[in-house]
C-alpha positions in Angstrom: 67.2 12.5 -73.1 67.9 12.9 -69.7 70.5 15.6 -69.7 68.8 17.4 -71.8 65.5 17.5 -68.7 67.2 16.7 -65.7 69.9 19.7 -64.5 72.6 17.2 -62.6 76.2 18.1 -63.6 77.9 15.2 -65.2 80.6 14.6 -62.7 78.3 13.9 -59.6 77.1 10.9 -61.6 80.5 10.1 -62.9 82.3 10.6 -59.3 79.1 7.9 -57.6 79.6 5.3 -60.4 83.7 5.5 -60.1 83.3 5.0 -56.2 81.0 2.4 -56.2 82.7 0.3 -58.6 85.8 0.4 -56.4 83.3 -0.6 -53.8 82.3 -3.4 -56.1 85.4 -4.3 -57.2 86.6 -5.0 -53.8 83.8 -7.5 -52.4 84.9 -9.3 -55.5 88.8 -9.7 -55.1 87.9 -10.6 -51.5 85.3 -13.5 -52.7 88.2 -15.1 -54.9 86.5 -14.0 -58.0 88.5 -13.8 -61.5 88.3 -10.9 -63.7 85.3 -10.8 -65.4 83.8 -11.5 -62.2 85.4 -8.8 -60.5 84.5 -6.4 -63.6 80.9 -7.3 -63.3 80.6 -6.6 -59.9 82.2 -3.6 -60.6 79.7 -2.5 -63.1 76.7 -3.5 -61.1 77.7 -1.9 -58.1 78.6 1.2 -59.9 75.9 1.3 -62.1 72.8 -0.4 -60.6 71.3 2.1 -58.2 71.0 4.3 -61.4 69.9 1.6 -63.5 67.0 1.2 -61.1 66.2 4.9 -60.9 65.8 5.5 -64.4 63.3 2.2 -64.9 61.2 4.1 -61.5 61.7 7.5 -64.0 60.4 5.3 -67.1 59.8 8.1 -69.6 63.9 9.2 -70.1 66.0 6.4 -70.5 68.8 4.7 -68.9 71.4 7.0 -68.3 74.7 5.0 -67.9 73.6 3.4 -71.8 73.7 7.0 -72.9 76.6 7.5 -71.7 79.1 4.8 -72.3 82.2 6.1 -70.8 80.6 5.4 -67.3 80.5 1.5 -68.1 83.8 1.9 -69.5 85.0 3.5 -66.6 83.4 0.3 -64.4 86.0 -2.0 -66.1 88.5 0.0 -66.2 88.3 0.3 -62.1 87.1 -3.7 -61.7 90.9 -4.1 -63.8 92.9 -1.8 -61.5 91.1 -3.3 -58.3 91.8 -6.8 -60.0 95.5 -6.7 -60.6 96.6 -4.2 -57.6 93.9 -5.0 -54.9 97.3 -5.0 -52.4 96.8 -1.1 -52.5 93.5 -1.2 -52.1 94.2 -3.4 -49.0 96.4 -0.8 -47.6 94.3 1.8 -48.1 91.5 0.2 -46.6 90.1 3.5 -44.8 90.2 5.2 -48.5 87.8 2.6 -49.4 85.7 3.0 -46.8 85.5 6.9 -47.9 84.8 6.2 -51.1 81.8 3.7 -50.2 80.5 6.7 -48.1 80.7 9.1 -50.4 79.1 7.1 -52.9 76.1 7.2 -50.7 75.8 10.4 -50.6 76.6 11.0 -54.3 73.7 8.7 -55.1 71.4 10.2 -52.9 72.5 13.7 -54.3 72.1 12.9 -58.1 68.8 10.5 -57.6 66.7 12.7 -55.4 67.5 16.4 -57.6 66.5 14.1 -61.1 63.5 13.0 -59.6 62.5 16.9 -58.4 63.5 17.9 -61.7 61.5 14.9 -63.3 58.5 16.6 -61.7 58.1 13.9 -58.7 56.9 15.3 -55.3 59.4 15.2 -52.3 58.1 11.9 -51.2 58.6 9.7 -54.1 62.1 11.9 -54.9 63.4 10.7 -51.4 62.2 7.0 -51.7 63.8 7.4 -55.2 67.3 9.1 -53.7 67.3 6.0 -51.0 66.7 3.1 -53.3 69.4 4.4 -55.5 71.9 4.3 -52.6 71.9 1.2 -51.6 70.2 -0.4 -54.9 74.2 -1.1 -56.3 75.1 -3.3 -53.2 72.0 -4.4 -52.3 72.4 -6.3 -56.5 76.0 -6.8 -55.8 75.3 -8.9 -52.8 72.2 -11.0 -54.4 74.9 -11.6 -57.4 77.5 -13.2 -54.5 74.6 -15.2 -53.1 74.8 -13.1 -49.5 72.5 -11.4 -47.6 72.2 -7.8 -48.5 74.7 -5.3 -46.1 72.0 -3.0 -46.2 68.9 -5.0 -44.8 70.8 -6.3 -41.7 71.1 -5.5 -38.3 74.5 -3.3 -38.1 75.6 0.2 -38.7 73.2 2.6 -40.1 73.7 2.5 -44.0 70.2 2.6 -45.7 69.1 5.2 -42.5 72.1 7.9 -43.4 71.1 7.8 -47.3 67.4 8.0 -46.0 67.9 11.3 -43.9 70.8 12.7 -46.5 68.0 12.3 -49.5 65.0 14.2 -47.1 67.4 17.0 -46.5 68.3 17.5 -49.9 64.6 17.0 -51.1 63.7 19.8 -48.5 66.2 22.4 -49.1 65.8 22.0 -52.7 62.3 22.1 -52.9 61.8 25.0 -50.5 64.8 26.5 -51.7 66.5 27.0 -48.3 70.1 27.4 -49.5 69.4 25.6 -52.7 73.0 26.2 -53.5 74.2 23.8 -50.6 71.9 21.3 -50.8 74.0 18.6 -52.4 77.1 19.3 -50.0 74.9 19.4 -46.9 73.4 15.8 -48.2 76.9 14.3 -48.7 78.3 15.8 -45.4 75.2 14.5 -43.5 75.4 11.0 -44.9 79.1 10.4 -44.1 78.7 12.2 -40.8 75.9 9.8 -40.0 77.4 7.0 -41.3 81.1 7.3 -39.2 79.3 8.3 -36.3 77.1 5.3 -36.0 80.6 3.3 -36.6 82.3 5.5 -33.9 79.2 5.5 -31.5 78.2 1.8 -32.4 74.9 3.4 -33.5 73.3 0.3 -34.8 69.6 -1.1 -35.9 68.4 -4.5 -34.2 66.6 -7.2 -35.5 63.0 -7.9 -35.2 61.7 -8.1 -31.2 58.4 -9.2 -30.7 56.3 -7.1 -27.6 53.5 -9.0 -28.1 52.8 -9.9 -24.2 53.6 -6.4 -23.2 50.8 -5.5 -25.3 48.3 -8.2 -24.8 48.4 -8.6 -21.0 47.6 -5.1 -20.2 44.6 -5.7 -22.9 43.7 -8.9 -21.0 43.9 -7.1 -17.5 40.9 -4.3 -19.5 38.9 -7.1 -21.2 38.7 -8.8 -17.6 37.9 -5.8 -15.5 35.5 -4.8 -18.8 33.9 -8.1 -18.8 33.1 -8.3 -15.2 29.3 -6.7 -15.7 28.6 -9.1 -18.2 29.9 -12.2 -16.1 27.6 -11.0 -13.2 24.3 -10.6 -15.5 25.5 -13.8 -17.0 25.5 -15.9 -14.1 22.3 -14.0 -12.4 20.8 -15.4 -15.7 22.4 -18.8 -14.9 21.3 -18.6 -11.2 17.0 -17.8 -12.5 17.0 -21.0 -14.8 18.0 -23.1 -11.8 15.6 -21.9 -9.4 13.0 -22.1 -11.9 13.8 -25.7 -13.7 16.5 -27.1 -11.7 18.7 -29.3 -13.2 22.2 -31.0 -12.0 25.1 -28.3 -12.8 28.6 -30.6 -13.7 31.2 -30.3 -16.3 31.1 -31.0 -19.6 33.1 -34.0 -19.8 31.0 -35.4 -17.0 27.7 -35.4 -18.6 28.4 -38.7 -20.6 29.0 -40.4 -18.0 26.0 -38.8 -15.9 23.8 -39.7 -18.9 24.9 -43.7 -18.4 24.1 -44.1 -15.2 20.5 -42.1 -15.7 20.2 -45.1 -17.9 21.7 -47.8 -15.9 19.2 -46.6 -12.9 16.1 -46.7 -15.4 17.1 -49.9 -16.2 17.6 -51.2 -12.7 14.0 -50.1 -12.0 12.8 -51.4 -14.9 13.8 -54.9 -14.1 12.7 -54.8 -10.4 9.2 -53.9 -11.2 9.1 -57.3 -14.2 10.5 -59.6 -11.2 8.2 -57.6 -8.7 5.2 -58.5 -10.9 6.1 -61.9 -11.6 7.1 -62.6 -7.7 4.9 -65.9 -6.5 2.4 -65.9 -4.1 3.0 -69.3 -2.0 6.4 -69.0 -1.4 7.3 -65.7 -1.9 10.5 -66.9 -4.3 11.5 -64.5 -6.7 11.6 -66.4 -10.4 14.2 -66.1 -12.6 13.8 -63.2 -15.3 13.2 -66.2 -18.0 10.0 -68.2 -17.7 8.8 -71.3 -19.4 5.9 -71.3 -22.1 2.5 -72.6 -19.8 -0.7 -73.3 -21.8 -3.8 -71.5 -20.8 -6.2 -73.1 -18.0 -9.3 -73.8 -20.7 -6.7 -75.6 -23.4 -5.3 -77.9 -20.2 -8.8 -78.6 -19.1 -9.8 -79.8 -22.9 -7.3 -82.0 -23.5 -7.8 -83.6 -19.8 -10.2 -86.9 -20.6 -13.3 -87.0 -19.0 -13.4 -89.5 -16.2 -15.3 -92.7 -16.2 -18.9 -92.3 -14.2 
């Protein structure tokens, strides 16, 4: 059981799931959704970031199941949101409060279970961050939007990232232990008004590609400058030694054709050379007519009478 291994006092857990359902409960008045919609989101919103960390934890259970009342709870604040969201409207900054808080709640009550389950610092901070942000980040995959916390925009995953390290580290090192959780909280809210104040915010993806391959260009040029020299001295040997006509590739085709077109040329000159007559020093067509041999003429010639 998991409050019988991991040392979090109920009413962390119980204050993180209360705020983040009225988080929840909110984003669904707002979409137009009825009440069991609005109650669900309240209950995944509330209760998913924990959800998640105790399937990571694997070997103690699922917390909110052993305890019912923080389910209950859930509906009972999806209800309130539901029928009296006009309060909620006016209170607007309250909510915003209460969304912060949660943050830092989460990060609080995920990152000392996972020290107490016996995790390192590392995995216990990835495990306080996930649990943060893991209720909205299912609340907004249920309403079909993209997740508030992987956007460009204030910093929200980034404050319960650097809330959950300085809990991990005070905890684990023991460097006023006893202040550890309110130091997280305080840091996460402070981070996450400031960067609303300051307009602290993340960007989307740039790409520097080209200010990172033309300065390696400019060094593979200058780099490859000995090898173009030995290269072309190379070149420069073969064509002393076995010259040969240098031209483009595209131009060899044609090169080739008239090599051939000149071969036949010469060809043909030296046949009409060869056949050229003697008398008249006319040049016979390329085509010449079948003539007999001079001993078949001379037998078929009769003898003349003596």
């Amino acid at each position: 059981m998991l409050e019988s291994v991991l040392a979090i006092p109920f009413w962390i857990e119980f204050a993180g799931t209360i705020t983040g359902a009225l988080a929840g409960a909110i984003a669904g008045v707002r979409a137009q959704y009825d009440i069991f919609g609005t109650t669900v989101l309240a209950c995944v919103t509330g209760l998913g970031g924990g959800i998640t960390r105790d399937i990571l934890l694997q070997d103690y259970g699922i917390y909110a199941f052993q305890h019912p009342v923080l389910l209950l709870s859930c509906a009972i604040a999806g209800g309130l949101v539901f029928y009296f969201h006009k309060l909620a409207d006016a209170f607007d900054w309250v909510m915003d409060f209460l969304d912060n808080l949660s943050v830092g709640l989460w990060a609080v009550v995920s990152v000392g279970k996972g020290l107490s389950a016996g995790l390192p610092i590392v995995p216990s901070i990835i495990l306080g961050t996930v649990t943060a942000v893991g209720g909205g980040i299912i609340r907004d995959m249920l309403m079909a939007q993209r997740p508030v916390a992987f956007q460009a925009g204030t910093l929200y995953g980034t404050a319960s990232l650097f809330g959950s390290t300085a809990f991990a580290l005070m905890k684990q090192n023991d460097v006023l232990g006893d202040y550890a959780a309110i130091t997280c909280v305080m840091l996460v809210m402070a981070i996450r008004y400031a960067s609303e104040f300051f307009n602290w915010q993340t960007k989307p993806a740039q790409d520097y590609s080209d200010k990172v391959i033309v300065p390696v260009k400019k060094v593979a040029h200058v780099a490859a400058k000995p090898v173009k020299k030995a290269v072309r001295n190379a070149v420069d040997k073969r064509i002393v030694t076995n010259p040969e006509p240098q031209m483009p590739h595209h131009e060899k085709a044609a090169h080739r054709a008239r090599l051939r077109a000149e071969a036949q040329a010469r060809m043909a000159q030296s046949i009409n050379a060869g056949t050229k007559s003697p008398q008249d020093g006319a040049q016979p067509s390329a085509y010449a007519p079948h003539r007999e041999p001079a001993s078949e003429s001379r037998a078929k010639t009769p003898p003349k009478n003596s």
